[in-house]
C-alpha positions in Angstrom: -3.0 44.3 44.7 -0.3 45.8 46.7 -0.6 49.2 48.3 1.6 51.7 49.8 0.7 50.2 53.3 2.0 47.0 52.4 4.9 48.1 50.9 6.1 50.7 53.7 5.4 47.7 56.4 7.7 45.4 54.1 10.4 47.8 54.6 10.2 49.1 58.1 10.3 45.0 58.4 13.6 44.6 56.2 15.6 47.8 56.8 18.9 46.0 55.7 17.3 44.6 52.5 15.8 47.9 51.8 18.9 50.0 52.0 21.0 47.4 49.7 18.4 47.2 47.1 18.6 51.4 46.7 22.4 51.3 47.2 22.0 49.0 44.2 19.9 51.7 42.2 22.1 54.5 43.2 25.1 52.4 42.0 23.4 51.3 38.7 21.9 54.8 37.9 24.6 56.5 38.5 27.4 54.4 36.8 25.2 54.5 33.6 25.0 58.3 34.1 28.1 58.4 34.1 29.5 55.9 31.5 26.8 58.2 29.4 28.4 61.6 30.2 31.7 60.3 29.0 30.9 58.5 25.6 28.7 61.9 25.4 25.5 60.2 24.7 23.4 63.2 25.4 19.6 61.2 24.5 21.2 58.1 27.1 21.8 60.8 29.6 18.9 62.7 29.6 16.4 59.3 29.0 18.2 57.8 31.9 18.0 60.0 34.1 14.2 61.4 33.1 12.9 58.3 32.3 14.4 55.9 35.1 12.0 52.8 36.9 13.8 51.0 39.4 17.1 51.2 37.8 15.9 48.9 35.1 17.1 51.4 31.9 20.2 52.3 33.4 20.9 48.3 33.7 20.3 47.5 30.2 22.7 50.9 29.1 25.2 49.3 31.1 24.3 45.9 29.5 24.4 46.9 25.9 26.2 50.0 26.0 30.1 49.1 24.2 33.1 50.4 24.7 34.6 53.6 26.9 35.3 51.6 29.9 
């Protein structure tokens, strides 16, 4: 099992890695926030942004969200 140890250790290790992989989920989140403001899909908002693990949500919004580009 991985603990927090481990994990914080993996990223003092990879500092580069670690900031592009949360630039990613900034990116991600925040794009489907916003593509969810605009179509005003007030439950997409409001799940996305309560409800978000490791950008995965906002990813599939963006994947099978249509339209208002």
């Amino acid at each position: 099992m991985i603990d927090l140890t481990t994990i914080t250790n993996w990223m003092t290790a990879n500092p580069l890695l670690t900031l592009l992989i949360l630039g990613a989920i900034i990116i991600i989140k925040g794009l489907a926030l916003y593509k969810a403001a605009r179509k005003e899909s007030i439950v997409w908002f409001w799940v996305i942004l309560v409800f978000n693990t490791l950008g995965i949500l906002p990813l599939l919004y963006l994947i099978f969200s249509k339209g208002a580009r």
